[in-house]
C-alpha positions in Angstrom: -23.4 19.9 20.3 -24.8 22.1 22.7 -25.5 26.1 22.2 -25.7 28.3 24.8 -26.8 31.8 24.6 -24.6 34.6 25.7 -26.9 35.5 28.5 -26.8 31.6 29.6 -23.1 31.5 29.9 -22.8 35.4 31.2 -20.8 34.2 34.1 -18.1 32.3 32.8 -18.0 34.0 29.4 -16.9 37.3 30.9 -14.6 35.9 32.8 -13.2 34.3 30.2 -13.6 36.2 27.2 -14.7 40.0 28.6 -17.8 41.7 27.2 -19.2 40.4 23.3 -21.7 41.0 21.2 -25.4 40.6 21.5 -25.4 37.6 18.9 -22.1 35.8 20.0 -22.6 32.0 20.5 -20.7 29.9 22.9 -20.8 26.0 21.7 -19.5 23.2 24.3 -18.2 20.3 23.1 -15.4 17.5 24.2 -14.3 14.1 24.8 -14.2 12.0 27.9 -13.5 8.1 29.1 -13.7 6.8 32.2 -13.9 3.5 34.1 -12.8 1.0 36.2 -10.7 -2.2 35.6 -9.0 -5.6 37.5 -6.3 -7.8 36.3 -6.8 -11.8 36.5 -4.0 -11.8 39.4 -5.9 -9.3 41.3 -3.8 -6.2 40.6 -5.1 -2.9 38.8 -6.2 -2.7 34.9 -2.9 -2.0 33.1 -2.8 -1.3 29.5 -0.8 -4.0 27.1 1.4 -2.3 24.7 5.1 -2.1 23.0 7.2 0.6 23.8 8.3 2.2 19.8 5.4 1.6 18.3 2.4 3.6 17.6 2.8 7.7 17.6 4.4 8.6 20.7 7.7 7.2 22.6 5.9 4.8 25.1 3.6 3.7 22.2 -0.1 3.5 24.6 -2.6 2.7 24.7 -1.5 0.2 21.6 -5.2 -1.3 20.5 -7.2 0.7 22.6 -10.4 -1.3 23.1 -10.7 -2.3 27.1 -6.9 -1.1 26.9 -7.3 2.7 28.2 -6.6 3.1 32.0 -7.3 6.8 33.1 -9.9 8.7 33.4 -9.5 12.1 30.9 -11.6 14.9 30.4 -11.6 17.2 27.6 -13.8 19.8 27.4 -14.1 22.3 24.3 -15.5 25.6 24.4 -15.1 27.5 21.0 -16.7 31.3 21.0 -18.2 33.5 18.1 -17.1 36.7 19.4 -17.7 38.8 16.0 -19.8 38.5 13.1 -20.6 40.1 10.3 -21.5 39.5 6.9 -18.8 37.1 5.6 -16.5 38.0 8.5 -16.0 36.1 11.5 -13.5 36.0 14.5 -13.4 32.7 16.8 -12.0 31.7 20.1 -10.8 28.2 21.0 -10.0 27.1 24.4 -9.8 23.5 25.2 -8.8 22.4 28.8 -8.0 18.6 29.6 -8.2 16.8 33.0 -6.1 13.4 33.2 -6.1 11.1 35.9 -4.5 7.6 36.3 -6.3 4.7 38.3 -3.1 4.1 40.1 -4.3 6.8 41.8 -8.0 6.7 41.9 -8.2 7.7 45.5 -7.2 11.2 44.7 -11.3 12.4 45.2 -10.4 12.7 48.5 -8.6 15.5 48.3 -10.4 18.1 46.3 -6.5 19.0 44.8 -5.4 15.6 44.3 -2.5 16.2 46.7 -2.3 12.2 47.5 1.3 12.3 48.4 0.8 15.5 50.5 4.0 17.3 48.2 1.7 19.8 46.9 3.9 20.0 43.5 2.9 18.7 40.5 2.3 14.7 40.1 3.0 13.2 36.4 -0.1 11.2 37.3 -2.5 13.7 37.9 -2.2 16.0 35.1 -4.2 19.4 33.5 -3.3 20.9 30.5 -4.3 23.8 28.0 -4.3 22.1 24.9 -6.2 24.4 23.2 -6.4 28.3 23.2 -6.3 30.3 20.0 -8.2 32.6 17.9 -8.8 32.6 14.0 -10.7 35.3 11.7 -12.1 34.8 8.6 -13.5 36.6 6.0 -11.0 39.5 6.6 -9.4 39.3 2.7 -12.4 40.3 0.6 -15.9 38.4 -0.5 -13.8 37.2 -3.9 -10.5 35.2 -5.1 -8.7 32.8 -3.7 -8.3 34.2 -0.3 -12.2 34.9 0.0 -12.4 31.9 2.9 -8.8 31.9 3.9 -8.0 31.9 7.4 -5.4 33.2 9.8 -5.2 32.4 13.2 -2.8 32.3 16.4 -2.0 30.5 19.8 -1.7 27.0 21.0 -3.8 24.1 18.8 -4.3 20.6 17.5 -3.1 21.4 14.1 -5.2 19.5 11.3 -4.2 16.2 13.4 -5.3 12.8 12.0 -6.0 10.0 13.7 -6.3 5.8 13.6 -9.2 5.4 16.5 -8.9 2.2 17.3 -5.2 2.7 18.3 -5.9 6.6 19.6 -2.3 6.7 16.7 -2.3 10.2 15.7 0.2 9.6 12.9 -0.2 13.4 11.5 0.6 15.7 14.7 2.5 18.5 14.1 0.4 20.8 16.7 1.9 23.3 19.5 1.9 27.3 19.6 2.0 28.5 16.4 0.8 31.0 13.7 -0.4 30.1 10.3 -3.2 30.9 7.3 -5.0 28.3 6.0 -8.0 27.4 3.4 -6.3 29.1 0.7 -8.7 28.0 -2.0 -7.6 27.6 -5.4 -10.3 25.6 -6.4 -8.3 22.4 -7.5 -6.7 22.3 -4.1 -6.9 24.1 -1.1 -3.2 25.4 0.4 -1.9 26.0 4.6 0.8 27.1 5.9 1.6 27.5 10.0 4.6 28.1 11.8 4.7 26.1 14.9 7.1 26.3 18.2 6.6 22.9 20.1 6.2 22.0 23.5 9.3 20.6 25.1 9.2 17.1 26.8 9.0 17.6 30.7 8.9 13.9 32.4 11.6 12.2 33.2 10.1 8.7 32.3 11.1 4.6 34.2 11.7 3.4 31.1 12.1 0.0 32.8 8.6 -0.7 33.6 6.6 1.2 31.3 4.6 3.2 34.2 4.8 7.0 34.0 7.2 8.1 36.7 9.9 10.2 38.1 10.5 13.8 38.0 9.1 16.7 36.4 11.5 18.9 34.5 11.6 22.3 33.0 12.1 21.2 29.7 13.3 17.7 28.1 16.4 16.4 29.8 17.4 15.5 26.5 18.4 18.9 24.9 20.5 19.9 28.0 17.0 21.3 30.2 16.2 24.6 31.5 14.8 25.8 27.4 17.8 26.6 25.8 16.7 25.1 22.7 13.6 25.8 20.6 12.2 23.7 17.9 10.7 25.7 15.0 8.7 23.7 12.8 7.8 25.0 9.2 4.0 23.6 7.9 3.2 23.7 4.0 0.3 21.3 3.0 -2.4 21.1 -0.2 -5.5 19.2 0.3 -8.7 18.5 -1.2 -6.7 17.8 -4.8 -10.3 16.0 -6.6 -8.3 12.5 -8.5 -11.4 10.8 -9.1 -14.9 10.1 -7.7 -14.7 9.9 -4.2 -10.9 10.1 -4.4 -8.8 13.1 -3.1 -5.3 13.7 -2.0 -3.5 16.0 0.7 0.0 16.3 0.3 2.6 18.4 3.2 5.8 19.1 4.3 7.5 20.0 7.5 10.7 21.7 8.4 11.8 21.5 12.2 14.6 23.6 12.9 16.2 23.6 16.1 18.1 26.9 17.2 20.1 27.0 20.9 20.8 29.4 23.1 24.3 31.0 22.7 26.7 29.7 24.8 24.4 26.1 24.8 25.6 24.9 21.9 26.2 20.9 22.4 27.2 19.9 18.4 27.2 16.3 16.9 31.1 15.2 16.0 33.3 13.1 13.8 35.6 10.7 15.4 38.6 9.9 13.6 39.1 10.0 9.7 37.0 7.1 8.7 33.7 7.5 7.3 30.4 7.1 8.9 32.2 7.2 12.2 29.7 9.8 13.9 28.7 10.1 17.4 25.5 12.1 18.4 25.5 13.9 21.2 24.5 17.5 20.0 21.4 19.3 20.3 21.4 20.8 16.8 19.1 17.9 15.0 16.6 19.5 12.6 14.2 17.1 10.2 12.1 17.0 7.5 8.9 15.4 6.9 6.8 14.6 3.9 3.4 13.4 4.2 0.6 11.7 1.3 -2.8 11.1 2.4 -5.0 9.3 -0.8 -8.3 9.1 0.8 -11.3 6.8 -1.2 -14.8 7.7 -0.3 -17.9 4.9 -1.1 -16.3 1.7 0.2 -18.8 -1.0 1.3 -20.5 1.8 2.4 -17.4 3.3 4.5 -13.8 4.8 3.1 -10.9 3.6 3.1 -7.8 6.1 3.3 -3.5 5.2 2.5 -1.1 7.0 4.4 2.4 7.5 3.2 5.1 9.4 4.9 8.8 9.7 4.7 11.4 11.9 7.1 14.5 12.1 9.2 16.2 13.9 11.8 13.5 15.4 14.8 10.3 14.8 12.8 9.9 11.2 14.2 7.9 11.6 17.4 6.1 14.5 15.5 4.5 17.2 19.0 5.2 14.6 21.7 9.4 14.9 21.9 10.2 17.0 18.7 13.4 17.9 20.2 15.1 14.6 21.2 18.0 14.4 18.9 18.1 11.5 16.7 19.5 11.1 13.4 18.1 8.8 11.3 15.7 8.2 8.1 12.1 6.5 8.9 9.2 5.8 6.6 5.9 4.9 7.5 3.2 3.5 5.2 -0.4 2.5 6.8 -3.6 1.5 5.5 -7.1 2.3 7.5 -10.4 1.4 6.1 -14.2 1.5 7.8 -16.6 -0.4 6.2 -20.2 -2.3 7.0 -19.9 -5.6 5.0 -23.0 -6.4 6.1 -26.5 -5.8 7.7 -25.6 -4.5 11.3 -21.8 -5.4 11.2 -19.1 -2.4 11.1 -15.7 -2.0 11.2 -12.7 -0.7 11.2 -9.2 -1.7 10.6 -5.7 -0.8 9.9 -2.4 -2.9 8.1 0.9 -0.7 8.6 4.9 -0.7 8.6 7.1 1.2 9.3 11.1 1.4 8.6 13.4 3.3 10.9 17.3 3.4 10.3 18.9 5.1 13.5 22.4 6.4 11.7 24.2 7.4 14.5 27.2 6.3 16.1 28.4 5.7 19.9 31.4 4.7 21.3 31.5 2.4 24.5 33.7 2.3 27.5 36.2 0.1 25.3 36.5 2.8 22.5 34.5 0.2 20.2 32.2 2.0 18.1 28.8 1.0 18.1 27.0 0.9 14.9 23.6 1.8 13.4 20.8 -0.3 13.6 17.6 -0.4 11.9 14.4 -1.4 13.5 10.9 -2.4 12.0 7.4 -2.0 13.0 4.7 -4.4 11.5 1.4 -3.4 13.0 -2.5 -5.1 11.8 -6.0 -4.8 13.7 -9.4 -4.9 13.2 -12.6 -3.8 15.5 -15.8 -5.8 14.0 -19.2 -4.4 15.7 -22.3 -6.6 15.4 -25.3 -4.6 16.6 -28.3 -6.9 18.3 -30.4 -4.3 18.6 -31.0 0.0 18.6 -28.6 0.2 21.5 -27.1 -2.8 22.3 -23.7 -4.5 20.1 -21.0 -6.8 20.9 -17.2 -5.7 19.9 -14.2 -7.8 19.3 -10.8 -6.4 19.0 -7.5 -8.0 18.1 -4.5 -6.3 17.7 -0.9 -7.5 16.8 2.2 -6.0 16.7 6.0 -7.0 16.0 9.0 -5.1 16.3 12.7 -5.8 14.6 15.4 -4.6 15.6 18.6 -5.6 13.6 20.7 -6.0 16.3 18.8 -8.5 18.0 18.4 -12.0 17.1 14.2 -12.3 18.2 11.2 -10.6 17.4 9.2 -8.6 20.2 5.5 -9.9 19.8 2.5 -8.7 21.3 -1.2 -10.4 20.6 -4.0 -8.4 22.2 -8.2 -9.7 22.5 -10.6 -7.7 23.4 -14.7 -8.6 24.2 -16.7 -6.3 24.8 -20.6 -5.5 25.8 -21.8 -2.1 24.6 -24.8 -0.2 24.7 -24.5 3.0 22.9 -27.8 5.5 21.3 -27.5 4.4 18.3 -26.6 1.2 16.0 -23.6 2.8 14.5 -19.6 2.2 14.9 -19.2 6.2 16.0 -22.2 6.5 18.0 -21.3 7.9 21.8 -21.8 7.8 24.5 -21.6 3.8 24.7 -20.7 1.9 28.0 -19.2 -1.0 27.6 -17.9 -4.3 29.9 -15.1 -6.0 28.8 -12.6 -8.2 29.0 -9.0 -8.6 27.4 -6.2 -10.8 27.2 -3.0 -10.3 26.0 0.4 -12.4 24.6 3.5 -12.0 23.9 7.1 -13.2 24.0 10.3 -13.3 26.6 11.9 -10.4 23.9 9.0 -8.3 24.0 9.9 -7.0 27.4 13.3 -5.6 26.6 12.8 -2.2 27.4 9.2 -1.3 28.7 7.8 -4.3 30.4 4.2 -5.8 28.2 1.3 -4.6 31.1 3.8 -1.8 32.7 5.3 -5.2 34.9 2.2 -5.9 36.7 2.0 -10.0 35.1 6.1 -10.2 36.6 7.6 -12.8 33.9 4.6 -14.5 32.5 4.3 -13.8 29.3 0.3 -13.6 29.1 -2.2 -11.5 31.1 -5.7 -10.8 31.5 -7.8 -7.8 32.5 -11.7 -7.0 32.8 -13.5 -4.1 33.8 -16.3 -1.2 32.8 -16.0 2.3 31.0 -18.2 4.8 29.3 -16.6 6.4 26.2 -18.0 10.0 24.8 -18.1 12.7 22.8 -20.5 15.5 22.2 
């Protein structure tokens, strides 16, 4: 990470931040990948995944070794704008830049106005995904509350993540309010109240590409914000179970209020049972979440995740207020381990369950029933480091996804190769650049509702790409 001194940073710190204290530190940090990529019939890189799968709707980048086709930016600056003595008060602000390499040609145009609407294009994006404040230190130097925190404004919420999938199965983050760090000494408790960002694309979900119109807020809850989704955070972690072992357990309570005179509610047709039709904009859900982490694994960890919910919770931040009822639980499996002299990896084994309960009725006044779908999801990312700075990578990925009411699997098997050079002979070590190449399989079924490779391989049912990217963090 890289310090700055106040008098470094004078410019763009008072901008920002106004005038601070002789001693504040700025630190800069981030993320970023870019590249470039071909597919074997001459067409752009295109990433191979299965819509429903993963931790978002779309389910991308799926594995995301020589999978990832955009070019993102996120850089982190976090400020010390008080201290003293045990007391501290911190500013967050984390600004992302995203662009797709469907449009790569954008650098022309210092705006990326490539279609000369100057309005906002879904594939050139900025966001603020970060910008929040928290103080510590404020409760006393003793007790429980001696370390406890309480902060305020928009955050990545104590997200976790699968890296080799870029899954971030534990995601509740958005503009909130919370304390946290409540220490106990057994176990450490959090609480945060957090008000989630609405969809606001309008998505082809025929060819997996991100297209089409940008909305106000999710065209699924009616539009133009009339409904909010509240979401209630209670979690303990660091509960000590043995050596290495610990456990973090939480709960989440979304609840959706509308605007008066918006109200769109769920109904009962007829007098039979189970004969429900959703259509409302009232859903609310609850979430429970186990993480039983093992430290001291062939030199690595492994960690089990465990989670259970219904209602609004499934698509956690990214559409927290489409309205679905159903019951979902999720069980995964992530380890990291070096089984031997220059050799790391990491992998993942997970299911997951959904059971969609609603009902529709068709044209004909038939009612159509629920259905259950299942996820089965298993990967692995061996590195075999030749030298200091130079390793070879192989990913493979598969996924499969059930749905009761269909009589075929949808398969996907992905490959990736891949050249790196990185600073150090480790698994996490960034920058790296890599060349790769992937290929990708999978059946007629798999293309029911996003087309495998966003449609680019028509109706073959295999594809290859290749290209170059640098991956970083600092």
């Amino acid at each position: 990470m890289n310090r700055l001194s106040l008098l470094k940073a004078a410019l763009p710190m008072a901008l920002v931040c106004g005038p601070l204290l002789a001693q504040d530190v700025v630190e800069i940090h981030g993320y970023t990948r870019a590249g470039v990529g071909r597919s074997s019939n001459g067409g752009e890189q295109v990433s191979f995944f299965m819509a429903n799968t993963g931790g978002s709707p779309t389910g991308g980048p799926g594995y995301r070794l020589g999978n990832e086709t955009d070019n993102y930016l996120e850089l982190a600056v976090d400020v010390r704008a008080y201290e003293k003595g045990n007391t501290t008060f911190k500013l967050h602000f984390r600004p992302a830049f995203r662009e797709y390499y469907q449009v790569r040609d954008a650098s022309a145009d210092a705006g990326g106005n490539v279609d000369n609407s100057k309005v906002a294009n879904p594939n050139q994006q900025i966001w603020i995904r970060e910008a929040w404040g928290e103080a510590t230190g404020i409760f006393g130097t003793t007790g429980a509350f001696k370390d406890a925190s309480i902060w305020a404004g928009r955050r990545f919420y104590m997200r976790q993540d699968l890296h080799m999938r870029d899954q971030w199965y534990w995601n509740n983050s958005g503009d909130g309010v919370g304390i946290e760090n409540i220490d106990f000494g057994f176990l450490k408790f959090h609480y945060a109240y957090i008000q989630h960002d609405t969809g606001n694309l309008s998505s082809d979900w025929n060819n997996g590409a991100i297209t089409g119109t940008v909305n106000p807020y999710s065209q699924w809850v009616g539009g133009g914000g009339h409904t909010i989704i509240g979401s209630h955070d209670l979690r303990v972690s660091d509960i000590k179970l043995w050596e290495g072992g610990s456990l973090t357990l939480g709960i989440q309570y979304n609840d959706a209020r509308t605007k008066t005179g918006y109200e769109v509610s769920n109904s009962i047709q007829g007098s039979a049972p189970n004969k429900y039709v959703a259509g409302g904009n009232d859903n609310k859900g609850t979430q429970f979440n186990l993480i039983l982490n093992q430290a001291g694994v062939l030199g690595g960890d492994n960690r089990v995740y465990a989670s259970y919910g219904n209602g609004s919770t499934f698509w956690n931040w990214y559409n927290p207020d489409v309205a679905t009822d159903n019951t979902w639980w999720h069980l995964m499996d992530i380890f990291y381990i070096k089984p031997a002299a220059n050799l790391e990896m990491q992998g993942t084994i997970q299911y997951r369950k959904q059971t969609d309960k609603s009902m529709s009725v068709d044209g004909a006044g038939n009612y159509n029933h629920a259905n259950t779908n299942t996820w089965i999801s298993a990967g692995v990312r061996p590195v075999y480091f030749f030298t200091k700075h130079f390793s070879v990578a192989y990913e493979v990925g598969f996924d499969k996804l059930k749905f009761d009411n269909e009589t075929e699997d949808r398969k996907l098997l992905k490959n990736t190769i891949a050249l790196q050079w990185s600073p150090q002979a480790s698994f996490w070590s960034r920058p790296v650049i890599r060349l790769f190449a992937t290929r990708a399989d999978w059946n007629k079924n798999a293309n029911n509702w996003n087309k495998i490779g966003e449609g680019q391989f028509g109706t073959a049912l295999q594809g290859m790409t290749f290209g170059a990217q640098i991956e970083a963090w600092w």
